[in-house]
N, C-alpha and C positions, 0 to 999 in steps of 0.2 A: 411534519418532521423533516431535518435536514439529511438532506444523504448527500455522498462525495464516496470518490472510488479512489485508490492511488495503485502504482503501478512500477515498481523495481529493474532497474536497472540498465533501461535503453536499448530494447532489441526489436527487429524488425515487424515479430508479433503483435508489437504495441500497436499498429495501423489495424488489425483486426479488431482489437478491443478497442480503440476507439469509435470504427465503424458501428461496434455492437452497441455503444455508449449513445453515439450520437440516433441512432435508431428508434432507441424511448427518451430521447430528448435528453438528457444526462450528461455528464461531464465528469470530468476529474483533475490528477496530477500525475503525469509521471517524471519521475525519477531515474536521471538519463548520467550514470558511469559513465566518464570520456573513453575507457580502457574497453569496456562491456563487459559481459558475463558469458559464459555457458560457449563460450567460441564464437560468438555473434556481435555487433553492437550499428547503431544505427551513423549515420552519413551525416556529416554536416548539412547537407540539402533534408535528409529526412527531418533533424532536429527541428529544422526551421519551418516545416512544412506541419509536424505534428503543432509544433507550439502557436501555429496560424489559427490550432483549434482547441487545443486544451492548455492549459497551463503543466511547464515545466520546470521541475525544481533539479537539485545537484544533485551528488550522491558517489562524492569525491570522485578523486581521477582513477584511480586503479584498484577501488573494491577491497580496502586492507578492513580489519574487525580494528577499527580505532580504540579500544582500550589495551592492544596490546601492542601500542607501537609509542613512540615517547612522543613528549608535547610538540615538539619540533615540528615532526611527520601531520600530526592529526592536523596543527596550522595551515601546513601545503599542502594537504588532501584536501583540507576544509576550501577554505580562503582559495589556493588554485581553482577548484571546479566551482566554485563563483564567480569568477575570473574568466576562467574556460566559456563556462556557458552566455555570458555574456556577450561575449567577441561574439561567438557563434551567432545567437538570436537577433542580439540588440536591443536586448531589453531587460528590467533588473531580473534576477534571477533571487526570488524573496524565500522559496521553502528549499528546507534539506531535507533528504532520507539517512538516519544513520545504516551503513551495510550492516547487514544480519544482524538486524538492529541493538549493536552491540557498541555501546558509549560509557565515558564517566566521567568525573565533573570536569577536568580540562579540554576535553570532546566539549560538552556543553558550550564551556568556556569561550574555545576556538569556532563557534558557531554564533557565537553573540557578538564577538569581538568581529565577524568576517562581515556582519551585516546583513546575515539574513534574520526575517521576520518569525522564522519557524520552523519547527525542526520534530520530525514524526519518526513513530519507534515502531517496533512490532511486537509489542507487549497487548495481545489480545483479549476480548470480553471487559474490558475497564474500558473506563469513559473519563481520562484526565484532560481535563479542562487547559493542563500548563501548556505554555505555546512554546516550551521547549523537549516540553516529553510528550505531542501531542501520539494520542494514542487510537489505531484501528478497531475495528469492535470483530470485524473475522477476514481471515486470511481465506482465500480461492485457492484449494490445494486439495489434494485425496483424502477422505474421511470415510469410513472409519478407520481403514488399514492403509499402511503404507503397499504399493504393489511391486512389494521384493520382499520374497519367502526366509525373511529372516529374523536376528530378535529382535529389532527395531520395528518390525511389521504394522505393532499394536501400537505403536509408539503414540499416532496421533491422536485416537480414543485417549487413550493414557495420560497424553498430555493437557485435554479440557473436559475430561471429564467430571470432574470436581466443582469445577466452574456451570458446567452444564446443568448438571444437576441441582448445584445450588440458583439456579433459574427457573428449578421447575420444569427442564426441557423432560418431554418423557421418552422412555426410552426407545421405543418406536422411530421417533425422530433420529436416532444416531443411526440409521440404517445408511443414511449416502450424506454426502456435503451440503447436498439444495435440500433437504428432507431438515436437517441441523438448522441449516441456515436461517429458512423461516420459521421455524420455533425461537430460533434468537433475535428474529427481527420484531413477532410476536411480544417478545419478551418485554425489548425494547422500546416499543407503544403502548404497552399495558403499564410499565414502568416511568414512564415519559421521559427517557431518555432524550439530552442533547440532538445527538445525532445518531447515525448509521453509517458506519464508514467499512466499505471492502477494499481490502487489498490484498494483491498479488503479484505473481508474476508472467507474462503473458506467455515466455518459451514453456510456464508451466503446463499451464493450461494448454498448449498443443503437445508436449510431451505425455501427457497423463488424462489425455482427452476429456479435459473438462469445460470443455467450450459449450455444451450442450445444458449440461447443468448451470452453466453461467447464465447462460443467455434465458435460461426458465428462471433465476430468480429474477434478471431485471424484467422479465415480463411482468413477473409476481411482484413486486416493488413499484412498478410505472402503473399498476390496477389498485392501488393504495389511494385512498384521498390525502388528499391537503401533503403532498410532497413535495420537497424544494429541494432541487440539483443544482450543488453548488462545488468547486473547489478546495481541496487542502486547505488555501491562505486565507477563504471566504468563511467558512470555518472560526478562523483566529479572531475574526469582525461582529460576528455574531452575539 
């Protein structure tokens, strides 16, 4: 099976999760906002230094939800932070991240038109094959409860449960995210699923302490026979 990780938004925790990447031999994409996110964003010298070892893609300049800004805008978000990262690396800059992975067809549009090769959503548990709506199979984030005591709490159960279950996960496995996780990876090779693709965000996972659960699935992933660590755009080749 193919696996590929990607990784949101260009912040200084992405050197940890590479390291943890590179550790069981793995790799990924991240997705480096020229603006950054969460009050954080990585250095021109970092950029270059991370993309010495993984591949990185755009994920426009300043982090707007592209279907509600006019075509104009999605152009220079787009086509800019293609632009942007190029100067920076020196090298073509082929995948996109839509932010919060929210697009529609002149997004699309303004991504095909800027030249890149491919462009990934956060539309979870599908396995779409388009190299424009390439799609993650689970997100690195709190499972089963949000950890803020309010109505949203359940929200993430709430949100794949449906999906879970119609995989058979059972319900034992919704106890934690790496407990989920590998019943969907499970799922995934009994199914013969394309690939296995995680993605996240790395300020996450040191906000919500999921570094530990991370690092137990790729343990549990790199103890798999017949796996291939590949790239986003390696992915598209496939």
């Amino acid at each position: 099976m193919l696996f590929t990780t990607s990784w949101d938004d260009g912040h200084p925790h992405d050197f940890r999760v590479a390291d943890l990447l590179e550790k069981y031999g793995m790799t990924g994409t991240f997705y480096v906002c020229r603006d950054g996110q969460v009050g954080a964003k990585l250095t021109d010298d970092q950029i270059r230094a991370l993309a010495s070892r993984h591949e990185v893609g755009a994920h426009t300049i300043s982090h707007p939800s592209l279907r509600t800004v006019p075509a104009a805008v999605q152009r220079e978000e787009i086509s800019g932070s293609k632009k942007w990262l190029e100067s920076v690396t020196g090298a073509e800059c082929r995948m996109f991240a839509y932010p919060y992975g929210h697009y529609n067809e002149t997004a699309v549009e303004a991504v095909r038109e800027a030249g890149f090769r491919g462009a990934r959503t956060t539309q979870d548990l599908i396995w779409s094959t388009d190299q424009f709506h390439l799609s993650p199979t689970i997100q690195v984030h709190h499972f089963p409860f949000r950890p803020i005591p309010n109505r949203r709490c359940i929200q993430p159960l709430q949100t794949h449960y449906k999906s879970l279950r119609g995989m058979h996960v059972p319900l034992f496995a919704l106890r934690n995210w790496s407990a989920m996780t590998k019943a969907v990876f499970r799922y995934a090779v009994d199914t013969r699923q394309p690939w296995f693709h995680l993605w996240g965000h790395s300020w996450s996972l040191e906000r919500f302490g999921l570094w530990e659960q991370f690092e137990d699935m790729l343990k549990h992933i790199h103890a798999q026979p017949d796996m291939t660590y590949i790239t986003n755009r390696e992915l598209l080749t496939r």
